[in-house]
N, C-alpha and C positions, 0 to 999 in steps of 0.2 A: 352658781349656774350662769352660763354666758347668756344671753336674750338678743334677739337681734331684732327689731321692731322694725316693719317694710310698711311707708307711708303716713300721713298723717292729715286729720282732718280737725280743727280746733285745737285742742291742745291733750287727743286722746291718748296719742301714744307717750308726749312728752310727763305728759302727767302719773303714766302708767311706771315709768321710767323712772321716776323720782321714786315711786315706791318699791319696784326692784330695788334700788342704789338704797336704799335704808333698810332694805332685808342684807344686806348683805350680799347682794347679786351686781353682775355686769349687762350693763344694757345699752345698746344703742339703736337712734334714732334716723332713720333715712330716708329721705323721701322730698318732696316740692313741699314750698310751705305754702301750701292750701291758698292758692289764688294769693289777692290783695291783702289776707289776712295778715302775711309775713310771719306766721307762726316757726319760732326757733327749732331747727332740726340737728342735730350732730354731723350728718353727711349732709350738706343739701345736691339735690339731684334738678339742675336748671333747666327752668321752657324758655326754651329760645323761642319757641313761636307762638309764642300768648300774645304779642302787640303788631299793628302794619309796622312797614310792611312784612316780616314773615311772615307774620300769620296767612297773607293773600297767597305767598309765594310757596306756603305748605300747603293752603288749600288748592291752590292750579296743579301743582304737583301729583296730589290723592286724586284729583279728578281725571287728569291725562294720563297720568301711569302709574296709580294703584302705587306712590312712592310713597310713603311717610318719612318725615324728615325728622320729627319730635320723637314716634317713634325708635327712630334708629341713634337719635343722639341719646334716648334713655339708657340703652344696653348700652351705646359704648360708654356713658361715666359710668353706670355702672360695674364695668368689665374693670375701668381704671380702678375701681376703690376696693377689687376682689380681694386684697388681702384683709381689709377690715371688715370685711362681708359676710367671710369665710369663718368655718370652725366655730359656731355657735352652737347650743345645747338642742334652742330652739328659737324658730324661723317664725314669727306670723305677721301674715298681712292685715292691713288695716281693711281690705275690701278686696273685691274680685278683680276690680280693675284701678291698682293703686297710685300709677302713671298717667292716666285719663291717653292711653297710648290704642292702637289699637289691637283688637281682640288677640290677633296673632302674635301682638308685639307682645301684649301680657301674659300669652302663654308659657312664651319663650323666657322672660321677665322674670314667672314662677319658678318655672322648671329649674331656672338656672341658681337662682339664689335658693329653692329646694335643695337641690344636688350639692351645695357648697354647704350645706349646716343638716342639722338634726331634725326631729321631730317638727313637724310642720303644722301649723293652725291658723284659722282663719275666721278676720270677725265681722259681725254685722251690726255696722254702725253708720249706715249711709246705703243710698239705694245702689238695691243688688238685683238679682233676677227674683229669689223669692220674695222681697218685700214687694216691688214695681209689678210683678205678676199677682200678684196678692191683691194690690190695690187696681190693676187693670181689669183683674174679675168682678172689683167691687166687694169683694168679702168686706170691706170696711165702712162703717155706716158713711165716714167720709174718708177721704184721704190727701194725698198731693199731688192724687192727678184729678182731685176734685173739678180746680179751677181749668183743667185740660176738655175734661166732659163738658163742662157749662161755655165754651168756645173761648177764654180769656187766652189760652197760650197753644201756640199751632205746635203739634205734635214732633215738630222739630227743634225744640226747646230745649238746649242740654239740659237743664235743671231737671227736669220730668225726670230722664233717668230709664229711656223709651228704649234707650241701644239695648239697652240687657234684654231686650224681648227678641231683637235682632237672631237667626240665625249661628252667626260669628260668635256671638257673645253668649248665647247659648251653649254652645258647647265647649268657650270657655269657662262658662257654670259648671258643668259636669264634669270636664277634666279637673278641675280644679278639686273638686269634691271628692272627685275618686282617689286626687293623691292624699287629700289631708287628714291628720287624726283625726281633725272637727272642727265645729265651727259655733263659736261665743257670742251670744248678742250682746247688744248693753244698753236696750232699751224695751219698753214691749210695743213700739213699733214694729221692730224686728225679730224679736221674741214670736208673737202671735204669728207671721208666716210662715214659721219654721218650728210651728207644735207639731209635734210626732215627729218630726221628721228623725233619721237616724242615726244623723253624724250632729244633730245638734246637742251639745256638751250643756246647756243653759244658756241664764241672763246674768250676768255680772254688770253691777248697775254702771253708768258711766262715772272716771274715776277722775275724783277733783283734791285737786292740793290746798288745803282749806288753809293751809299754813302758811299759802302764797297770797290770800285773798283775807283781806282783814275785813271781820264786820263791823262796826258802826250802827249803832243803834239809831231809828230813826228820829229825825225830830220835828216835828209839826210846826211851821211857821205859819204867816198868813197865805203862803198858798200850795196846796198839792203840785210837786214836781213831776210830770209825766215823761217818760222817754220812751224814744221810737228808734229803733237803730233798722235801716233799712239796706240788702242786701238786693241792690238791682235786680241782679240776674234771677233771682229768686222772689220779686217781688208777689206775684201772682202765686207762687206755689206756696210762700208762706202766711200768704191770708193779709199781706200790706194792706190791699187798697181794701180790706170791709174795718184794719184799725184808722183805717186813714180816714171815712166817713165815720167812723165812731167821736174819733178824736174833733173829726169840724161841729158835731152836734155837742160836743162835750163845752166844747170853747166858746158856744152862740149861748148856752145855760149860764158854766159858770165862768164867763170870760176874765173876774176879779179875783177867783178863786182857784185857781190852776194856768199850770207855766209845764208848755210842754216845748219840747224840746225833742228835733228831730237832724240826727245825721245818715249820711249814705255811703256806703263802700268803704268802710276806713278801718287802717291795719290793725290787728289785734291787741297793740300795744296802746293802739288811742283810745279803740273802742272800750277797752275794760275798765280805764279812767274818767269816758264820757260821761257816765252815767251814775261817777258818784256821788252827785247831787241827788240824784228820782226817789224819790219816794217809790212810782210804779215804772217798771218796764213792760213795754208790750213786746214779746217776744213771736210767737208763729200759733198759727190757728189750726192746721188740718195736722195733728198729731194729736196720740194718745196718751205719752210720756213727754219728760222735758230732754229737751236735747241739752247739746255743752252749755252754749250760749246760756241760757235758762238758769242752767244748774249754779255759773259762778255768779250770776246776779241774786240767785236765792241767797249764796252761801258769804256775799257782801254785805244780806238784809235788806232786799228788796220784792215788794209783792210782785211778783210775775204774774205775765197773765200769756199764762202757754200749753200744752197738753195736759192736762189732769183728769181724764177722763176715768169712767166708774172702774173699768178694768184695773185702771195704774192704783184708787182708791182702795179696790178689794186686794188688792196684790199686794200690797205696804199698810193696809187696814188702818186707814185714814178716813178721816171727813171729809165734807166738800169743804171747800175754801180752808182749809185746816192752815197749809203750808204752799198754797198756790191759787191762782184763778182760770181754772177751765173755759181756757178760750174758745166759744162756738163761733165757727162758721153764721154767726148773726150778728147786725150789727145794732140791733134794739137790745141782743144780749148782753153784747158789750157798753153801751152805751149805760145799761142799767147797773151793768156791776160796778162801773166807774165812777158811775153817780151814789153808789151806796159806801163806797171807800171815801170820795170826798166827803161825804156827808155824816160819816162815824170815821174819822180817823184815829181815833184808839183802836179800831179794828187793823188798820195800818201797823202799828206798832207790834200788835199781837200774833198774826200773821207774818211778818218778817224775822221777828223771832223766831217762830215754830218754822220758818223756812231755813234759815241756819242751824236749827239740832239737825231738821232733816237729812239735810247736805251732810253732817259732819256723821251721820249714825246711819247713813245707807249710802255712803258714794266715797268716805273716807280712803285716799290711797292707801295707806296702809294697809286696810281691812283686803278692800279689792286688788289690792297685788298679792296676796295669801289666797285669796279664792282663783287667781290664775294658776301659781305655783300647783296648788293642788290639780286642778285639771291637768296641768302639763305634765302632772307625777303620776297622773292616773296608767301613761302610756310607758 
């Protein structure tokens, strides 16, 4: 089977891609590598207008004549790379809007790379219209527009993920939907706003290459290694500054006893090496499940402390603290699960262990390239 994978965020599709190519399949990767991440793509598809000055000169443009510049340079490389584009089994995108282009450009975007391949599918793995509608309602005891309700970040915030409620963008929700077989979560972030829904196919957990990511067992020196990898633009939405007050109370305690360790915006080639020292990573707070980031530090052997909520518990019939540290929106909660890992670090050890089976027994490429196959067989 040929695969043509449209977009990428962490290393979702490239990882999905490894497990086609060892079933025996063709696959490839297209898309921007996800910001400052630099995550490797097979095609890459360039923004010319991410840094000044274009970036000013595509915004004067959108505002005076409704022009998009980024937009327009997405279709034409894309039109350039039509013959490796074309003639796939099956087509899917990483998201609604996999170009960060605008609504109409993605439409056009879909359509076209639709009409050039086969059966079409779509996944939810980053904010779309149901999950950001989901979380605008509040159906969620918290979410990542938590810190948008409490006034931390003004509504005009890309990270929010507010367009998809836009008009435009709404009804490239719906077009979208109506052409595709279906649409795949792979976490129960995005799983939970799209129960009953009818084109939703499942959860296929997020797919990590455990073979790329060596674990390392931990080892207890004199002092617990904390790490904090922080994503500017996302700082607020993923709960930084209550790890950031957690982290100054931890250090005023045990100042002799813990070495933390924080970097900012750096490509995914640094980031995944950063943190091979930590004992703990603080990964993001207003989530239910662990996103990518999360997954490959578990599956290094590291205690995380990121979505684990009772849902993600019942759903994989787990314990608390089993295989991760259910990061709350508090930061006397954080501050106390920190202080009880320093303070039994044979808990450390045991815990990062049980995060590596996890990783390797519910997110294994392999496994979750077979449970895509089957969905795309089902049509």
């Amino acid at each position: 089977m040929r695969i043509l994978l449209v977009g990428e965020y962490n290393r979702s599709h490239a990882s999905l891609k490894d497990g086609f190519v060892s079933l025996g399949h063709e696959a490839t990767v297209v898309g921007m590598t996800d910001g400052f991440k630099k995550v490797d793509v097979d095609i890459e598809i360039k923004h010319y207008y991410k840094k000044k000055p274009n970036r000013y000169f595509r915004s004067a443009l959108v505002r005076l004549f409704k022009i998009d510049l980024h937009s327009k340079s997405v279709i034409r490389q894309l039109k350039k790379h039509k013959s490796k584009l074309q003639d796939s089994d099956v087509v899917q995108f990483i998201n609604e809007s996999s170009f960060l282009a605008t609504a109409k450009a993605e439409k056009k975007i879909f359509d076209m790379l639709a009409s050039w391949n086969g059966k079409t599918f779509l996944l939810s793995c980053g904010t779309d219209y149901p999950s950001v509608k989901f979380a605008m309602d509040k159906k969620f005891r918290y979410s990542i527009l938590t810190s948008y309700f409490e006034g931390k970040i003004d509504k005009s915030h890309f990270s929010l993920g507010l367009k998809y409620l836009k008009p435009d963008f709404q009804q490239l929700h719906h077009h979208i939907y109506g052409k595709i077989h279906g649409v795949i979560s792979n976490d129960l972030d995005y799983a939970l706003p799209l129960e009953n829904h009818e084109k939703h196919l499942g959860m296929i957990p997020h797919v990590i290459n455990t073979e790329k990511l060596k674990f390392t067992q931990l080892k207890i020196g004199e002092k617990i290694i904390i790490f904090h990898g922080i994503n500017r633009r996302n700082y607020f939405k993923k709960g930084n500054d209550i790890f950031e007050k957690a982290l100054a109370e931890i250090e005023k305690r045990f100042r002799n006893k813990v070495n933390i360790i924080t970097i900012e915006d750096v490509p995914y080639s640094v980031y995944i090496k950063a943190f091979d020292s930590a004992h703990i990573l603080l990964d993001q707070i207003y989530a239910y499940d662990q996103g990518y980031n999360a997954l490959e530090a578990m599956a290094k052997g590291k205690v995380v402390f990121t979505g684990a909520e009772k849902e993600w518990l019942e759903y994989y019939n787990l314990k608390e603290d089993e295989v991760a540290i259910n990061a709350l929106p508090d930061v006397e909660a954080i501050v106390n699960k920190l202080e009880w890992l320093i303070t039994n670090p044979e808990k450390l050890i045991e815990i990062a262990q049980n995060a590596r089976n996890f990783v390797e027994r519910e997110h294994d490429y392999i496994v979750c390239a077979k449970k895509y196959l089957e969905m795309y067989r089902r049509f």
